[in-house]
DRENKOL-22263 format. One record per residue: chain; y, z, x of N, C-alpha, C in turn. Coordinates in pm, 1 decimal, m for minus. Atoms other than C-alpha are relative to their C-alpha. Layout:
BEGIN
{r 'A' {Y Z X} {Y Z X} {Y Z X}} ...
This chain:
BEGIN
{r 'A' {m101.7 99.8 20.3} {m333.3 m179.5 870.2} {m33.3 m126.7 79.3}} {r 'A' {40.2 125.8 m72.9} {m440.0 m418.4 1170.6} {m153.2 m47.1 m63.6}} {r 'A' {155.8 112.8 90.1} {m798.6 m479.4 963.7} {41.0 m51.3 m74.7}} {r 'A' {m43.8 116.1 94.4} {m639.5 m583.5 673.3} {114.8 m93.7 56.7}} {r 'A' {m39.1 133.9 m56.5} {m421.4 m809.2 893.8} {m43.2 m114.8 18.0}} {r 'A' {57.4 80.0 m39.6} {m669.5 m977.0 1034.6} {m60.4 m112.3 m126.1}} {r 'A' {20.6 104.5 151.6} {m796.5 m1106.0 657.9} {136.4 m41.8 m20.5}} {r 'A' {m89.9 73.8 103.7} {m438.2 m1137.2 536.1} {59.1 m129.4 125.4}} {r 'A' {3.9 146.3 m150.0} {m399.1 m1385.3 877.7} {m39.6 m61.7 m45.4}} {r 'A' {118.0 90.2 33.7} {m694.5 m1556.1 767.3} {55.7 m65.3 m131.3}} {r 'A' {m33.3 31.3 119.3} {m584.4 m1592.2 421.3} {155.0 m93.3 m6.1}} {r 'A' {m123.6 m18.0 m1.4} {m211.3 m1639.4 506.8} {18.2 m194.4 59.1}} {r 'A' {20.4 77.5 m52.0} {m294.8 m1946.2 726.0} {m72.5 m104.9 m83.1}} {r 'A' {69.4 124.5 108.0} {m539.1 m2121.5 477.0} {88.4 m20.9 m134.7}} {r 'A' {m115.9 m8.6 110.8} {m203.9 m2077.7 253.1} {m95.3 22.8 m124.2}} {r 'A' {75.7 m77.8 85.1} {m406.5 m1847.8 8.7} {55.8 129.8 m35.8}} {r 'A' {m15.1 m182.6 62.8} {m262.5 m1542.0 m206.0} {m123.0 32.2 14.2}} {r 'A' {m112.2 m73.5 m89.7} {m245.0 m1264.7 m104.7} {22.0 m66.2 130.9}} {r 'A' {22.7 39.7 m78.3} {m144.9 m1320.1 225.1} {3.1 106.9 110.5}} {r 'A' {m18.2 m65.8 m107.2} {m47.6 m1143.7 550.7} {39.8 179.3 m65.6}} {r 'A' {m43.6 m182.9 21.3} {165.7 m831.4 447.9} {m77.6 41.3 m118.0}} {r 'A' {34.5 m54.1 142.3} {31.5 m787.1 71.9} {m159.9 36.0 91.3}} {r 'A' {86.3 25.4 m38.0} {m301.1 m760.4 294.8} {m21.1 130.5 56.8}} {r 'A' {m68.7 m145.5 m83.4} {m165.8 m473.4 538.1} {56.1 97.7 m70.2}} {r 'A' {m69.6 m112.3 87.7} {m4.3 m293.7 258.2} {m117.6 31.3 m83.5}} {r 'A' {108.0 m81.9 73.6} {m318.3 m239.4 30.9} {m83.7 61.5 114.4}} {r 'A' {81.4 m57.1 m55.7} {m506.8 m140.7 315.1} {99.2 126.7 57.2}} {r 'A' {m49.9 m109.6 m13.1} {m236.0 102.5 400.5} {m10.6 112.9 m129.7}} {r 'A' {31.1 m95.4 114.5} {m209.8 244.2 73.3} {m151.7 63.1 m47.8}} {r 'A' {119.7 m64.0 43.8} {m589.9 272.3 14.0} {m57.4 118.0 163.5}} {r 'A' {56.6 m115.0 m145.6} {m619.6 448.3 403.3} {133.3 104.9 m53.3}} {r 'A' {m94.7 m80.9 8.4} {m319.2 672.5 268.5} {m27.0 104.2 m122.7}} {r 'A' {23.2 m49.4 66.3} {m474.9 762.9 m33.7} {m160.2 62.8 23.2}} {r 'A' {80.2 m55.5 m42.9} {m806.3 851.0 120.9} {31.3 99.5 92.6}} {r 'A' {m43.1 m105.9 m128.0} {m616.6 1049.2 410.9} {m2.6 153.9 m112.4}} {r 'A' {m83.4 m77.6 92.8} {m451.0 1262.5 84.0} {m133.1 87.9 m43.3}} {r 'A' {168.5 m77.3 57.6} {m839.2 1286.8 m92.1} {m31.6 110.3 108.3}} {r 'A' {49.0 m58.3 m81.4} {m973.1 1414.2 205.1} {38.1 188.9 64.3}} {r 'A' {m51.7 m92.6 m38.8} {m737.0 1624.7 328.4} {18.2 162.7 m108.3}} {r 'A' {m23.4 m99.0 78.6} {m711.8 1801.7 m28.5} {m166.3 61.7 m43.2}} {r 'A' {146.1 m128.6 m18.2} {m1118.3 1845.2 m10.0} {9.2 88.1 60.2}} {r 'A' {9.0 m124.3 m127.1} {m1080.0 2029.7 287.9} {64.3 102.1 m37.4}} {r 'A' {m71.5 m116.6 10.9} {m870.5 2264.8 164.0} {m21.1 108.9 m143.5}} {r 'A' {89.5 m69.2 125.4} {m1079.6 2337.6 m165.4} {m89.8 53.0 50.6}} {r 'A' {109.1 m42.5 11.6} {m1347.7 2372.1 10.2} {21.9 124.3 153.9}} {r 'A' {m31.5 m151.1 m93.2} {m1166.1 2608.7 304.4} {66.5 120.7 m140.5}} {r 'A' {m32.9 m125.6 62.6} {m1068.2 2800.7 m37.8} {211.6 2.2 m5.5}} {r 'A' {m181.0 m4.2 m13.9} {m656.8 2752.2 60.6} {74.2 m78.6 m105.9}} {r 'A' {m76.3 55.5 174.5} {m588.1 2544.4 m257.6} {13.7 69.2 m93.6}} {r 'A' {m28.9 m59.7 105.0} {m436.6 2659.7 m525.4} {m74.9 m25.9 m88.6}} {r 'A' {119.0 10.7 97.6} {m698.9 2742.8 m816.2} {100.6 m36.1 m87.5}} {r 'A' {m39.2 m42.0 133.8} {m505.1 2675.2 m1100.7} {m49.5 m89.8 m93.7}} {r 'A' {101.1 68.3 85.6} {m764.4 2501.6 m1314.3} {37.2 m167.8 m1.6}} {r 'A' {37.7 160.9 48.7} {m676.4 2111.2 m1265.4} {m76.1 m16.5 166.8}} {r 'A' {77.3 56.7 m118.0} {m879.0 1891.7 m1011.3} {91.5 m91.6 67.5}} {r 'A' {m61.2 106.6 m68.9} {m639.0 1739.4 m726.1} {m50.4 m123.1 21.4}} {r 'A' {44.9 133.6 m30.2} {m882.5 1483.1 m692.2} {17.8 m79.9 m110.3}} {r 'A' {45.9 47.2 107.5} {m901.9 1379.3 m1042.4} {180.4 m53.4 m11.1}} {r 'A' {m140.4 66.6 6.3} {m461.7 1379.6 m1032.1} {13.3 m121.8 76.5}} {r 'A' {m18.3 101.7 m80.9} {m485.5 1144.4 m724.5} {m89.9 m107.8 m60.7}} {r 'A' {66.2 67.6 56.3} {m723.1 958.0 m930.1} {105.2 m107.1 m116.4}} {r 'A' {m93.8 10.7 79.0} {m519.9 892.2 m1189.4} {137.0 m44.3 28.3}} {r 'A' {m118.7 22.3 m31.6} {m200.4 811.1 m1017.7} {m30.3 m108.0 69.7}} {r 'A' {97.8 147.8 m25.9} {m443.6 522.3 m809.6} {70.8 m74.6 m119.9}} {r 'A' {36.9 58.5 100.0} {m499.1 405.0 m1160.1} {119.0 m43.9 m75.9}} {r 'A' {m153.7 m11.4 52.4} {m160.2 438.1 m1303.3} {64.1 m141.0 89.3}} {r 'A' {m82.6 137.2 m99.9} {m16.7 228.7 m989.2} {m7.3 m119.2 m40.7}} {r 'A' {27.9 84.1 4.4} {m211.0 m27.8 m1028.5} {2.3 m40.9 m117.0}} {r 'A' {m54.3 30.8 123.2} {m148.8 m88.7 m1385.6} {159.7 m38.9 4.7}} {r 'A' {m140.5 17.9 24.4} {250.5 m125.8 m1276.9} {5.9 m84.1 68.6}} {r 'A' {m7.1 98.6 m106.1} {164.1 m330.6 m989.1} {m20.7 m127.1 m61.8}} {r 'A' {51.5 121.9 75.2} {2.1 m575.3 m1210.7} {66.1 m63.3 m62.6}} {r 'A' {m132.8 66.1 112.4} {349.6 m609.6 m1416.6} {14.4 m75.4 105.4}} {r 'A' {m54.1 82.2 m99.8} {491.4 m736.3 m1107.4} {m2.4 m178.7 32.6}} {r 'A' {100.0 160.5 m92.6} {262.4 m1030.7 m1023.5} {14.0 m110.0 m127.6}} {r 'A' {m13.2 43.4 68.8} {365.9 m1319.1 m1166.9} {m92.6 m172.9 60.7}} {r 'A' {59.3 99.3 m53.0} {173.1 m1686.5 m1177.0} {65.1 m122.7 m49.4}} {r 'A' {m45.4 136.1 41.1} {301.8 m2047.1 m1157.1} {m49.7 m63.3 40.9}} {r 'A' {89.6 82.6 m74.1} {67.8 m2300.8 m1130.9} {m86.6 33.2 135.3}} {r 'A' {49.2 m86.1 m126.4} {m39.5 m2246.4 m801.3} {45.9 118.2 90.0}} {r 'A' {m91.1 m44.0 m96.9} {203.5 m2066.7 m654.1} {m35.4 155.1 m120.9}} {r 'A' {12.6 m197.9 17.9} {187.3 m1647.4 m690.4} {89.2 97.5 36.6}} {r 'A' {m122.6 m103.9 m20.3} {456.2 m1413.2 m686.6} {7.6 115.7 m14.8}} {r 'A' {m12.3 m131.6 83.8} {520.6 m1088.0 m673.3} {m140.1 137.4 94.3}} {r 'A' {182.7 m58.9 m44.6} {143.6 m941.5 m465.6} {94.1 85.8 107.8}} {r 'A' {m43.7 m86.2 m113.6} {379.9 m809.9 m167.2} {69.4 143.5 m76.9}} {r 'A' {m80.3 m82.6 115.0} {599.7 m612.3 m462.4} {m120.6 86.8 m18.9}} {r 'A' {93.4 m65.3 113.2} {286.6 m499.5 m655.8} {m66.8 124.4 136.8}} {r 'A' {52.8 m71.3 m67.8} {146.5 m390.4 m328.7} {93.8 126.8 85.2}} {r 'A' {m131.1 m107.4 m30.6} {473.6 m218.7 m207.9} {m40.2 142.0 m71.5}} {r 'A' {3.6 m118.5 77.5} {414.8 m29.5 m515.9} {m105.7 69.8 4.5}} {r 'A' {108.7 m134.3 m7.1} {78.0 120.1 m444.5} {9.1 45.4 114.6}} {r 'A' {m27.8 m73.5 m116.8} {182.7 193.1 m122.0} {64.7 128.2 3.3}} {r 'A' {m85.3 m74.6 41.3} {442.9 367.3 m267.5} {m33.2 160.2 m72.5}} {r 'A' {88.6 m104.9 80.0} {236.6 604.9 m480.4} {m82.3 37.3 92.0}} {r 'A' {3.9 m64.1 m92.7} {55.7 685.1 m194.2} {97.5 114.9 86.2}} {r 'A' {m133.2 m125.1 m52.8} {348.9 827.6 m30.0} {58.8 61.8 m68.4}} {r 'A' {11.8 m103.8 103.8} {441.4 987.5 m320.9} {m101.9 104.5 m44.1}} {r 'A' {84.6 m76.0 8.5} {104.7 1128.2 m370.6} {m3.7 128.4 117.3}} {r 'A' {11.9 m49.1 m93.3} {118.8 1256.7 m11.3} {98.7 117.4 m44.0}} {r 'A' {m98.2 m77.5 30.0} {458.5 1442.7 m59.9} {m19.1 118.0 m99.9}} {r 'A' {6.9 m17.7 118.6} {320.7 1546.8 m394.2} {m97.2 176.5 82.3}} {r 'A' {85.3 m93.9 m17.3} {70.2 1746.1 m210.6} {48.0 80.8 119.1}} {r 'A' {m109.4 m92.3 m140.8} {321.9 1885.5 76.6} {m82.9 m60.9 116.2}} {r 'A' {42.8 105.3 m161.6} {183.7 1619.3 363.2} {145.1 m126.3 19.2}} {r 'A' {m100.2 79.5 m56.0} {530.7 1512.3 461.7} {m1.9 m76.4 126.0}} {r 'A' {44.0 77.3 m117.1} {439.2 1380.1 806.1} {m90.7 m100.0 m43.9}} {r 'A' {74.7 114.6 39.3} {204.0 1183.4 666.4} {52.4 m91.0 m86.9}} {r 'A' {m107.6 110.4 77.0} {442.9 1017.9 412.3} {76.9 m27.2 68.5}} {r 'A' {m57.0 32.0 m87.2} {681.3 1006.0 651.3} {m37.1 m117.1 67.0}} {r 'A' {96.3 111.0 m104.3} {438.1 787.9 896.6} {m55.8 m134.4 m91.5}} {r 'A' {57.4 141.8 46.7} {321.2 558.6 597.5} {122.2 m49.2 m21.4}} {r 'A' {m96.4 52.1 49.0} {685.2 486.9 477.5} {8.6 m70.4 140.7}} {r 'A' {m88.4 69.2 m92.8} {764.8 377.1 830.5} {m78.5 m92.9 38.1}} {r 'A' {68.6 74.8 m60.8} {458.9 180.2 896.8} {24.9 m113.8 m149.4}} {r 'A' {3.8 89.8 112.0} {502.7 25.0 509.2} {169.7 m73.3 82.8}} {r 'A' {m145.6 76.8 m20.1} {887.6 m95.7 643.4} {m53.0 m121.8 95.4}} {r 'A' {35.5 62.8 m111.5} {726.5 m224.0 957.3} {m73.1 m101.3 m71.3}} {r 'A' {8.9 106.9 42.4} {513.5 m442.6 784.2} {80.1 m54.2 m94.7}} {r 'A' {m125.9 53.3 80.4} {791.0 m550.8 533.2} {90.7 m75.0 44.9}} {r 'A' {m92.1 64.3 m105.4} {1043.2 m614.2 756.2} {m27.9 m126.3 118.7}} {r 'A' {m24.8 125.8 m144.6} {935.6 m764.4 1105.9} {m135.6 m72.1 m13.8}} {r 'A' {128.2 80.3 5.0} {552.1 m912.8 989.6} {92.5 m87.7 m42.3}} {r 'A' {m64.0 80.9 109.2} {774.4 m1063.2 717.0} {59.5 m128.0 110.5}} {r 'A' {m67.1 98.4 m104.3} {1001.0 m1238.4 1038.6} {m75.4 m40.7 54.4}} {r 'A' {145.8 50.0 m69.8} {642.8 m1311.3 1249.3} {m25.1 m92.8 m77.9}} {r 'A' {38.4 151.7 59.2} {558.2 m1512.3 956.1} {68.4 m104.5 m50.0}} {r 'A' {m111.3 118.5 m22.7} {850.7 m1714.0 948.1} {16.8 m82.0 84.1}} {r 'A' {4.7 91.8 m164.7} {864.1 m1762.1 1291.4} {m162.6 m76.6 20.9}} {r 'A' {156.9 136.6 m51.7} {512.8 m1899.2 1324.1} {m20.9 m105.8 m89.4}} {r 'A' {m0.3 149.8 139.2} {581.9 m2120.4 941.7} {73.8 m85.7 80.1}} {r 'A' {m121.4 102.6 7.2} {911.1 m2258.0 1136.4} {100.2 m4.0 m117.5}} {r 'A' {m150.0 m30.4 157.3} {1124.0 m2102.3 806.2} {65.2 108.2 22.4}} {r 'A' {m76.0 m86.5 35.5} {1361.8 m1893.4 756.2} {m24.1 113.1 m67.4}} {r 'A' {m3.6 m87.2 60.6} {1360.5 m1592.4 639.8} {104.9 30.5 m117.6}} {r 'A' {m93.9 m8.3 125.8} {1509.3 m1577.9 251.4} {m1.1 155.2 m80.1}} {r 'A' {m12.2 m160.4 58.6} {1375.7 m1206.1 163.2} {m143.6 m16.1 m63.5}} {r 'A' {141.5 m26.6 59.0} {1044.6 m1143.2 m30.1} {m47.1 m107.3 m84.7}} {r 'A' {m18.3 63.5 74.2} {961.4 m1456.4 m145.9} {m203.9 26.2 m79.9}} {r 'A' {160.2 m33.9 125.1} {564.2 m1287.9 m294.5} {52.6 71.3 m12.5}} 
């Protein structure tokens, strides 16, 4: 989450979509959905997964893919201006933590939902306070 900060900083500052949070939230969701992969190799290959002929990797594959096809409704463009990337990215965050749950890693959904609020919430006020604006609610 703090690596992709450091770009969506970078980006956020040269007033460039994405910016700050949409930045921190794909990199959460893609470290949330690799935690999920991983964790469900390990457990194919300790034998403790359930055989029942589909490939967990291939579902978490697919539900990636899925996301990001809904995320993409989201995002909308006006002239320059871009709307919608913090939303779209909400939502693959989201499917992450759904995926997690999906696979009985509640602590770990647990821990991304609260780190996805955290950036939502108080980055969201950080980058107000350092614009000098107000905070109006999600305005990507």
């Amino acid at each position: 989450m703090l690596l992709g900060a450091a770009v969506g900083w970078e980006r956020e500052f040269a007033d460039k979509p994405p910016g700050l949070r949409t930045h921190m939230m794909v990199c959460l969701g893609a470290a949330s959905f690799t935690l999920v992969g991983s964790a469900v190799f390990r457990e194919i290959a300790a034998g403790s997964a359930t055989s029942s002929g589909m490939d967990p990797i291939r579902v978490i594959e697919g539900v990636v893919t899925g996301i990001g096809f809904l995320g993409a409704g989201v995002i909308l463009r006006s002239g320059e201006q871009v709307r919608g990337l913090t939303t779209a990215s909400g939502v693959w965050v989201v499917g992450a933590i759904g995926t997690a749950c999906g696979r009985g890693y509640y602590l770990l959904a647990a821990a991304r939902t609260v780190l996805a609020l955290v950036i939502l919430q108080l980055v969201s006020r950080l980058e107000h306070r350092v614009r000098g604006t107000k905070a109006t609610g999600d305005l990507d």
